[in-house]
C-alpha positions in Angstrom: -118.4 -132.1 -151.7 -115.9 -131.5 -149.1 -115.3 -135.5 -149.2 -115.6 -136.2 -153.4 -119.5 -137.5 -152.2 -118.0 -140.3 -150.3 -121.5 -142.3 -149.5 -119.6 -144.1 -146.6 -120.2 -140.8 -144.3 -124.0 -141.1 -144.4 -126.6 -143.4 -144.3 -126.7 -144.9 -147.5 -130.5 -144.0 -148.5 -130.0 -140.6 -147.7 -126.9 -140.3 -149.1 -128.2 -142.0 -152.3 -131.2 -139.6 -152.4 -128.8 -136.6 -151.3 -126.9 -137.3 -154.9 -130.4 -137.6 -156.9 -131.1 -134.3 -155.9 -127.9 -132.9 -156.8 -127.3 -134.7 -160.3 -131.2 -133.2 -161.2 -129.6 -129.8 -160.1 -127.0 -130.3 -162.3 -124.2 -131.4 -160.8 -121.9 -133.0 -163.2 -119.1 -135.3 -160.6 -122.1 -136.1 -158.4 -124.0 -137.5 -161.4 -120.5 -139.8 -161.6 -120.9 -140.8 -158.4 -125.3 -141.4 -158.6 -124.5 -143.9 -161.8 -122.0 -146.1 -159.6 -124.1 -145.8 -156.6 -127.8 -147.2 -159.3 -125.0 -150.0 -160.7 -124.5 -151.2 -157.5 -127.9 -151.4 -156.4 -129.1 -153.4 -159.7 -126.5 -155.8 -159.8 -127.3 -156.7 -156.1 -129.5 -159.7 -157.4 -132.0 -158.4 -155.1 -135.4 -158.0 -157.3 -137.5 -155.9 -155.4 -134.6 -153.5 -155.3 -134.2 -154.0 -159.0 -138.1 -153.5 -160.2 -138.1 -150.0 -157.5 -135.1 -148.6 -160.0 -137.1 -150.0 -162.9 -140.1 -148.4 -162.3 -138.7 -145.4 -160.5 -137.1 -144.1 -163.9 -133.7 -144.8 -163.1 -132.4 -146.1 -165.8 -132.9 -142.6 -167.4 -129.6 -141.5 -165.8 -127.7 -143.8 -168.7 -127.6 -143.8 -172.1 -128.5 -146.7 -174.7 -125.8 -148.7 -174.9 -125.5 -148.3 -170.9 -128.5 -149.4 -170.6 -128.0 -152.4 -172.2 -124.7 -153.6 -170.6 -126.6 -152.8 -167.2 -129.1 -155.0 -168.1 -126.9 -157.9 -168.7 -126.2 -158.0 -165.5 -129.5 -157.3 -163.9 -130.5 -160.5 -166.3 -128.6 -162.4 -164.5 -129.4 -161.9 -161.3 -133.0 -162.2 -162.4 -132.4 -165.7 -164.3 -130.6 -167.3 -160.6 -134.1 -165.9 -158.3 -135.4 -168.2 -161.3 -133.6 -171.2 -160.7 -134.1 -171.3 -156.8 -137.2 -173.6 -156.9 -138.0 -172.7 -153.2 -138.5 -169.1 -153.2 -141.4 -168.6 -154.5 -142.6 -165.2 -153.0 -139.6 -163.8 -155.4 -140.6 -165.9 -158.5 -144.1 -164.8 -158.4 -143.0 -161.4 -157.9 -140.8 -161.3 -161.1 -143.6 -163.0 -162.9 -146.2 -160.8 -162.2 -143.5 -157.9 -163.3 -143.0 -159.6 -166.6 -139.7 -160.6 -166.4 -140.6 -163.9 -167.4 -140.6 -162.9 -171.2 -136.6 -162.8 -170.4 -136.2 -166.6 -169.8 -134.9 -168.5 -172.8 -137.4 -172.3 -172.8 -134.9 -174.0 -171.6 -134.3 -171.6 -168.4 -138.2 -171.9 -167.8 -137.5 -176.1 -167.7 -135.7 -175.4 -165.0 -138.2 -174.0 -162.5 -140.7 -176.4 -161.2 -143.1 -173.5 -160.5 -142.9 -172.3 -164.5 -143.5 -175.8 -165.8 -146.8 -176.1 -163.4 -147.9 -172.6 -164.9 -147.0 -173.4 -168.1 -149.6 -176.4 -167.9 -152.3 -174.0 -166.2 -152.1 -171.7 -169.3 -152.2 -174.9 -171.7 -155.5 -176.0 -169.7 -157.2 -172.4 -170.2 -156.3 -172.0 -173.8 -157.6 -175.5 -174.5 -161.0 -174.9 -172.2 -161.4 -171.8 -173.3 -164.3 -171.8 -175.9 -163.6 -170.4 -178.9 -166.1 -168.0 -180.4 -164.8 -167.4 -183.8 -167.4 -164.6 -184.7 -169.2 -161.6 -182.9 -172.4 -164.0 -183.6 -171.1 -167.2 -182.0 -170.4 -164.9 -178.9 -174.0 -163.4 -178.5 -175.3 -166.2 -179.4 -174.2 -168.5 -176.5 -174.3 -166.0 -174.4 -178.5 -164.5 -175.4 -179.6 -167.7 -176.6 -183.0 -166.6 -175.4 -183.4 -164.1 -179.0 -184.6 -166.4 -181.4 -183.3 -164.5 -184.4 -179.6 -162.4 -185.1 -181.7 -159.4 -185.9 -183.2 -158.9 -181.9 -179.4 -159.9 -180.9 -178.3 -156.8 -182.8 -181.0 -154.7 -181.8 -180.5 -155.4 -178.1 -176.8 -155.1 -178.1 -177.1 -151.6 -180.4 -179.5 -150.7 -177.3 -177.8 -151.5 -174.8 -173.5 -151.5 -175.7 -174.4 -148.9 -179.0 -172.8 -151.6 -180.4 -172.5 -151.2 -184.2 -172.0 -154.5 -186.3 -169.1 -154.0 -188.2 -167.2 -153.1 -185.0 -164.0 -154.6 -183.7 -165.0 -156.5 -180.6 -162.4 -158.9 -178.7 -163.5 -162.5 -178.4 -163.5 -164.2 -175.3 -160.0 -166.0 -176.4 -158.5 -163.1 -177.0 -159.6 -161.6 -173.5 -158.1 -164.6 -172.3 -154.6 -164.2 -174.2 -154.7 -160.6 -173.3 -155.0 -161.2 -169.5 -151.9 -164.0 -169.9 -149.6 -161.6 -171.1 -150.3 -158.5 -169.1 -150.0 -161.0 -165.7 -146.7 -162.5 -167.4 -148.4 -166.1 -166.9 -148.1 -165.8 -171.0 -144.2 -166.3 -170.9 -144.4 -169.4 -169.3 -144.8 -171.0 -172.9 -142.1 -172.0 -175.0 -142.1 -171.2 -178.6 -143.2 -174.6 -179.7 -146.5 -174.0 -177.6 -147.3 -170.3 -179.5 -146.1 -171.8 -182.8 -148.2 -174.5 -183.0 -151.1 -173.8 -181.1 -154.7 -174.1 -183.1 -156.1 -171.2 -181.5 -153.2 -168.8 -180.6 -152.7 -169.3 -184.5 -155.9 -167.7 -185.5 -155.5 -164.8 -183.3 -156.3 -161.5 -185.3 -156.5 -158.7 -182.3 -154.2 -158.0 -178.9 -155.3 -155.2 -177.7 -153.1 -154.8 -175.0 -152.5 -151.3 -172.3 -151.5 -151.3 -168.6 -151.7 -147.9 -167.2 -150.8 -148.7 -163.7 -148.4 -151.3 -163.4 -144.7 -151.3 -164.6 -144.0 -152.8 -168.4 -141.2 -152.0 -170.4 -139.2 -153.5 -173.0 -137.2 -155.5 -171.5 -140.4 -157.7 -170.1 -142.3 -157.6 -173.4 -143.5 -160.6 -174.7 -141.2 -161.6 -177.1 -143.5 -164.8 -178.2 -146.1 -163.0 -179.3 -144.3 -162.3 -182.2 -144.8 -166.1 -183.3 -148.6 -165.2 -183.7 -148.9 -165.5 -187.6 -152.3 -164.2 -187.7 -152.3 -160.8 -186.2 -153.7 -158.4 -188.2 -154.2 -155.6 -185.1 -151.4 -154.8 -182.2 -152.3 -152.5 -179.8 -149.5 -151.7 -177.3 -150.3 -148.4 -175.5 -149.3 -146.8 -172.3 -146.9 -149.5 -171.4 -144.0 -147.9 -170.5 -141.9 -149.3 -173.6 -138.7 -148.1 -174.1 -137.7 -149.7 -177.5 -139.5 -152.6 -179.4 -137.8 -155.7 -179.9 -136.3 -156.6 -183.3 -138.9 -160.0 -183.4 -141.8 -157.3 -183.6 -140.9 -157.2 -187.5 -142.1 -160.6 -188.0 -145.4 -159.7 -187.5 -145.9 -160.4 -191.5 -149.7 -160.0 -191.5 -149.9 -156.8 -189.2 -152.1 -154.1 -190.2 -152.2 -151.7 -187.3 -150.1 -151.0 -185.0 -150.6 -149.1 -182.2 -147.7 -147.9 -179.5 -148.9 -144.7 -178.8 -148.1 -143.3 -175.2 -144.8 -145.1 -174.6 -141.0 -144.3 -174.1 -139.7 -145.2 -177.4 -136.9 -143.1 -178.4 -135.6 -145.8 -181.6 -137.5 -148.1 -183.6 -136.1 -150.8 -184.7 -134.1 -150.7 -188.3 -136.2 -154.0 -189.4 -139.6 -152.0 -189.2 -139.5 -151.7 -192.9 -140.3 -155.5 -193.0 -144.1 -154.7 -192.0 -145.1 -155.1 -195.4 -148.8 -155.2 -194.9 -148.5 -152.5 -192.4 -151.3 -149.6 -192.9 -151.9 -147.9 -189.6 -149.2 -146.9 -187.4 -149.6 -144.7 -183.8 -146.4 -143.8 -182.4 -148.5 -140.3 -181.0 -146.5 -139.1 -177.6 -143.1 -141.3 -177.4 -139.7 -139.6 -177.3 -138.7 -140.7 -181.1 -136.1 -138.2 -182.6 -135.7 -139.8 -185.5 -137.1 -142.7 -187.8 -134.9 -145.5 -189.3 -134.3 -145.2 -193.0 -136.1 -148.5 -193.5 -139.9 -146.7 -193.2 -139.9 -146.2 -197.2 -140.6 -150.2 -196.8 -143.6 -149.4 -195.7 -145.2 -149.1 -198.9 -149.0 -149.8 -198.1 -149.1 -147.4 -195.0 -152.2 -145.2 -194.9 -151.6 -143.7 -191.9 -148.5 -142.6 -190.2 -149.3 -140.6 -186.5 -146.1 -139.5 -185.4 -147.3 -136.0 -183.3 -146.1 -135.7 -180.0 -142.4 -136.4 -180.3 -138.9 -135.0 -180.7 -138.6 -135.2 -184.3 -135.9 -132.5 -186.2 -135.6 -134.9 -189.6 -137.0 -137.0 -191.9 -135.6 -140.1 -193.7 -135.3 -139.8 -197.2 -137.3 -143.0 -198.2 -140.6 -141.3 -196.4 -141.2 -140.4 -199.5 -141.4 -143.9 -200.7 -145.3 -144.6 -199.0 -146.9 -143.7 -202.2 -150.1 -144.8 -200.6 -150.0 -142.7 -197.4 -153.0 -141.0 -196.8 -152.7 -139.3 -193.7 -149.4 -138.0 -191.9 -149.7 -136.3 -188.8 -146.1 -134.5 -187.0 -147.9 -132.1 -185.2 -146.2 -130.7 -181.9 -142.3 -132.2 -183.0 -139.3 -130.1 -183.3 -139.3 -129.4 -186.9 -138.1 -126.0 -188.1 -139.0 -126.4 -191.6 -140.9 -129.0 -193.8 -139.0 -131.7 -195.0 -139.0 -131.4 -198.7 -139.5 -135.2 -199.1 -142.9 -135.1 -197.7 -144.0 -133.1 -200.8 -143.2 -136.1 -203.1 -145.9 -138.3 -201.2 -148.7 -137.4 -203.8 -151.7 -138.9 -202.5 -151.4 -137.5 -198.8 -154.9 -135.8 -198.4 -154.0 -134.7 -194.6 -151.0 -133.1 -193.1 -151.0 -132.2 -189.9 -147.8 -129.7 -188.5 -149.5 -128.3 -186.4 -147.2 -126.6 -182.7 -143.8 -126.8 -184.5 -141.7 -124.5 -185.0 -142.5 -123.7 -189.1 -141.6 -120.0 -190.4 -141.6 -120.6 -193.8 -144.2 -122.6 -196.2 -142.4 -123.8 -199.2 -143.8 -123.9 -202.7 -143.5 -126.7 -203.3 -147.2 -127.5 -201.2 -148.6 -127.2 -204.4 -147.3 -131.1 -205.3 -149.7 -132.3 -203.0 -152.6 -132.2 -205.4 -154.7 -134.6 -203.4 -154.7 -132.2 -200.0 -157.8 -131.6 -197.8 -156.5 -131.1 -194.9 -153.6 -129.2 -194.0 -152.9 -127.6 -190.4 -150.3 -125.3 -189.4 -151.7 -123.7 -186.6 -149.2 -122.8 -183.9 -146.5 -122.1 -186.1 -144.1 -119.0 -186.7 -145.3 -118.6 -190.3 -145.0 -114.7 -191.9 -146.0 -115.9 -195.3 -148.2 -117.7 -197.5 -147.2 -118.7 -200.9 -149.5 -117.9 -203.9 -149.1 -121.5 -204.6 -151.2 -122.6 -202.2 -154.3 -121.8 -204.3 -153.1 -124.7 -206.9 -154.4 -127.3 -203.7 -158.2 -127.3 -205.3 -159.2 -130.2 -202.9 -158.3 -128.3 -200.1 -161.8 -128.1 -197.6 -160.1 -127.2 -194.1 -157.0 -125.1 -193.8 -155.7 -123.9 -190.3 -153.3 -121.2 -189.8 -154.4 -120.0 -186.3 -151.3 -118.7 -183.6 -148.7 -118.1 -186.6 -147.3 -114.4 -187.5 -149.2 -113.8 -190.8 -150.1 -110.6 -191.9 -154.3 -110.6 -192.4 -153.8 -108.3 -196.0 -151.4 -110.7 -198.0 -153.9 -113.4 -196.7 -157.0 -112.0 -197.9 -155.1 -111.3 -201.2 -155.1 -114.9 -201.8 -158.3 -117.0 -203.9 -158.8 -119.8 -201.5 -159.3 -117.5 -198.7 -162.1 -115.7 -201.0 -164.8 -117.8 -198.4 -165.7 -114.9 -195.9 -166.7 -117.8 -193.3 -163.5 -119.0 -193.9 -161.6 -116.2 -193.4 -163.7 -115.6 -190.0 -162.5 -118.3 -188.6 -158.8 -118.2 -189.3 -159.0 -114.8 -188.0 -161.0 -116.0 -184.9 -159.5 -114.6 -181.5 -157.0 -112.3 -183.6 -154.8 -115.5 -184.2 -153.8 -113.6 -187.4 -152.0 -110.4 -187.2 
């Protein structure tokens, strides 16, 4: 302190370890000081110094649009390791990191060792047999049953595989394992674009618990996959999806629970054919006003974040079924949610609710609706106009047991009995 946290005095790990601990204490000048010292150590150019910081969290220390400017520069350093054809050690590295996906086509021309891979993925996907149904699969692979009934049998034995379940095919195995090894960004757009069978891709189910993956390594070409009906993107460490995401025009489900994301992107709205969407445990504070474009959503999981507000056009997705914001920061229910009619479960559950408005009573089509852990003192006689309701929970709230009992859809004794289970209802 003594010295304005000159680095020069010590040696420079401890010193830069020294200010870490500080700037998590608190320390306001020292976090100053931390940021110039990270700066210096991404734009060194140097990628296993680079990928540390990455995956070491520390470009939590700066905000969005810090972030960004930051990684201009680390890009560049990134693209010139590219261009030096003879270090390959380094290349690989960045590869198998994912920073491929960064490289425009024509920066991938330039690397002798990208346009050999590039080939090597050509000459899987074209070898690669193509099993376009859960029968072709078994098939080749238990020839020996004679008939597709003792196929099913044996793999309902064996997998408790059920017939009408998703099951990846071996070329999607094959895709998946491309991308999450970064071999997947050695093709161009032309080769994803026009390729037969990366065309008639439905399913990516895609998850890398392990290894570092963020956003700025995701595979961008992926969204030139027409087909894809099912994304799956979870655990992967992504900070914030990439606008080409939203050109997934025949997406169905999409599944990013278990990330980093704090924003989506404004151009989500353009998912027209979206229906089921995970965003369970990110850091999301808000969504973009563009959701009410969503209008054949069924299912909108959004428990497990940050989230105060609602947009207004929410209560556009007329054919949202389930909506689920349990464990958010919401203090009161946001009066849009009771215009979305045909929502038969809402979940609020471990927020931080004292009042239950009447308006609950607009959602006629209600069969579900938790608000366990709550602060609630009150339940409006309203409630009893919800005749669909089957499974209310109001357990760990502030209610008083006599104004409950007084209402008619607590007039079930096993009912009661089990919202007053543990004395969870004062």
């Amino acid at each position: 302190m003594e010295n304005n946290y000159d680095t020069r005095i010590l040696d420079s790990r401890i010193a830069f370890q020294l200010l870490k601990t500080l700037v998590d204490l608190g320390d306001v000048k020292a976090k100053s000081v931390f940021k110039s010292e990270i700066i210096k150590r991404f734009t060194s150019g140097w990628p296993p110094t680079i990928i540390y910081l990455i995956e070491q969290d520390y470009l939590d220390y700066f905000n969005d649009t810090e972030q960004e400017m930051l990684f201009n520069e680390i890009k560049k350093g990134i693209i010139k390791t590219f261009k030096n054809n003879n270090d390959l050690p380094l290349v690989k590295l960045l590869i198998d990191k994912g920073f491929i996906y960064l490289l425009e086509d024509k920066e991938k021309e330039n690397n002798l060792f990208i346009r050999a891979l590039r080939e090597k993925c050509l000459n899987l996907l074209e070898t690669q047999k193509d099993f376009r149904t859960y029968d072709d699969y078994i098939t080749a692979n238990l020839s020996y049953f004679s008939t597709p009934d003792q196929r099913e049998a044996y793999y309902v034995k064996r997998y408790n595989w059920q017939p009408d379940k998703d099951v990846a095919l071996p070329i999607e195995k094959l895709v998946k394992w491309l991308i999450l090894k970064g071999y997947f960004g050695a093709l161009t757009i032309n080769d994803v674009k026009f390729h037969p069978k990366l065309q008639l891709i439905e399913r990516l189910y895609l998850n890398r618990k392990s290894d570092y993956f963020d956003f700025y390594t995701l595979p961008k070409n992926i969204s030139l996959m027409n087909s894809l009906k099912v994304l799956e993107l979870r655990e992967m460490r992504i900070r914030k999806l990439p606008n080409s995401y939203c050109n997934f025009t025949s997406l169905e489900l999409l599944d990013l629970e278990r990330n980093n994301i704090k924003t989506l992107p404004e151009c989500l709205g353009d998912l027209h054919n979206l229906r089921t969407l995970f965003l369970y445990k990110n850091k999301l504070e808000k969504l973009p006003e563009s959701i009410g474009g969503l209008r054949h959503i069924e299912r909108l999981i959004l428990s497990d974040n940050k989230i105060k507000v609602l947009p207004e056009s929410i209560k556009e997705l007329k054919n949202l079924k389930i909506l689920s914001l349990s464990n958010n920061d919401l203090i009161k229910i946001p009066p849009q949610v009771f215009e979305i009619s045909n929502l038969k479960e809402l979940h609020l559950l471990g927020n931080r609710l004292n009042e239950l408005p009447k308006k609950i009573s607009n959602l006629k089509n209600l069969e579900i609706l938790d608000l366990s852990d709550n602060k609630l003192h009150f339940i409006p006689r309203e409630i009893e106009n919800l005749k669909l309701l089957k499974t209310l929970n109001l357990r760990q709230n502030k209610l008083n047991k006599n104004r409950v009992y007084s209402l008619n859809v607590f007039e079930k004794d096993s009912l009661i009995n089990e919202l007053m289970k543990d004395g969870n209802i004062i």
